[in-house]
VMD Tcl script that draws the C-alpha trace (Angstrom):
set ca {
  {7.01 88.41 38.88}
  {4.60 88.04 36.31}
  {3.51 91.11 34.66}
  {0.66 92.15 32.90}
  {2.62 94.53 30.12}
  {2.26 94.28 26.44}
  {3.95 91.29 24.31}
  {6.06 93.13 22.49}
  {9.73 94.36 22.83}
  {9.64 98.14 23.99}
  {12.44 101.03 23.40}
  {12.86 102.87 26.81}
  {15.10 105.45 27.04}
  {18.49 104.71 26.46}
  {18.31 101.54 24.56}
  {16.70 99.49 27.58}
  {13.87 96.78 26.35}
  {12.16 94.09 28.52}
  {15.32 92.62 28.54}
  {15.79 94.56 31.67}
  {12.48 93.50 33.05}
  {13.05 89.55 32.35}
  {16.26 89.95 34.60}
  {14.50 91.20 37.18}
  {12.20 88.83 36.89}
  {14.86 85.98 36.82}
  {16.73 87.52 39.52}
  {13.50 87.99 42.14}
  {12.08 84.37 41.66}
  {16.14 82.65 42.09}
  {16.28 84.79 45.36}
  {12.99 83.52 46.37}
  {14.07 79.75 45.23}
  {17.39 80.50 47.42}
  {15.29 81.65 50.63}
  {13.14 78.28 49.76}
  {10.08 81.12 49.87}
  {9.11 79.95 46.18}
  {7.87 76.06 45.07}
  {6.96 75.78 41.40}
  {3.23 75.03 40.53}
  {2.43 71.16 41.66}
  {4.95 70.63 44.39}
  {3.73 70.72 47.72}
  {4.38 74.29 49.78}
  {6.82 74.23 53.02}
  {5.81 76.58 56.29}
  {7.56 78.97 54.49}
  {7.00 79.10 51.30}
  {5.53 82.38 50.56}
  {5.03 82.35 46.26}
  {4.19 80.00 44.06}
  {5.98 79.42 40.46}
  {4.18 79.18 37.21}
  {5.60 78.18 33.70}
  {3.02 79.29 30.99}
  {2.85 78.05 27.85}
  {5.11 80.30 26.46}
  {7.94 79.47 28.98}
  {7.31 83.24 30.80}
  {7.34 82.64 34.26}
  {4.86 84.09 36.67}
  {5.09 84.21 40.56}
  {1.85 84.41 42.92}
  {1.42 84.85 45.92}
  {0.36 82.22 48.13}
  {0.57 84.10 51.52}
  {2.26 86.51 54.10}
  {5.04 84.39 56.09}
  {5.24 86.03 59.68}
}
mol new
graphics top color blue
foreach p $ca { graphics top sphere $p radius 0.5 }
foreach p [lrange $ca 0 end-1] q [lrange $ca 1 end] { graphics top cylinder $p $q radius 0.2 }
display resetview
């Protein structure tokens, strides 16, 4: 899920930082891989694949969406 929020660790509430965020992140694009909804950037979409991976420079991952599978 690739997210547009600032850089920087943040201090939520209770001790929480982005670490709780990169989980997420981690957690929604192996689910995705799993379902074989997801190919990374340069291989070749299935019928169903549904998001497309991206490694950035930085090694943050970012998911975008190719399409709608019906």
């Amino acid at each position: 899920m690739g997210t547009n929020s600032d850089e920087g660790q943040k201090k939520t509430e209770g001790g929480q930082s982005d670490d709780a965020e990169r989980r997420a992140t981690e957690k929604f694009i192996s689910d995705l891989l799993a379902r074989g909804e997801a190919v990374f950037e340069g291989e070749e979409p299935t019928p169903r694949t549904t998001h497309v991976i991206k490694r950035g420079d930085d090694g943050r991952l970012t998911v975008r969406r190719l399409r709608y599978f019906h």
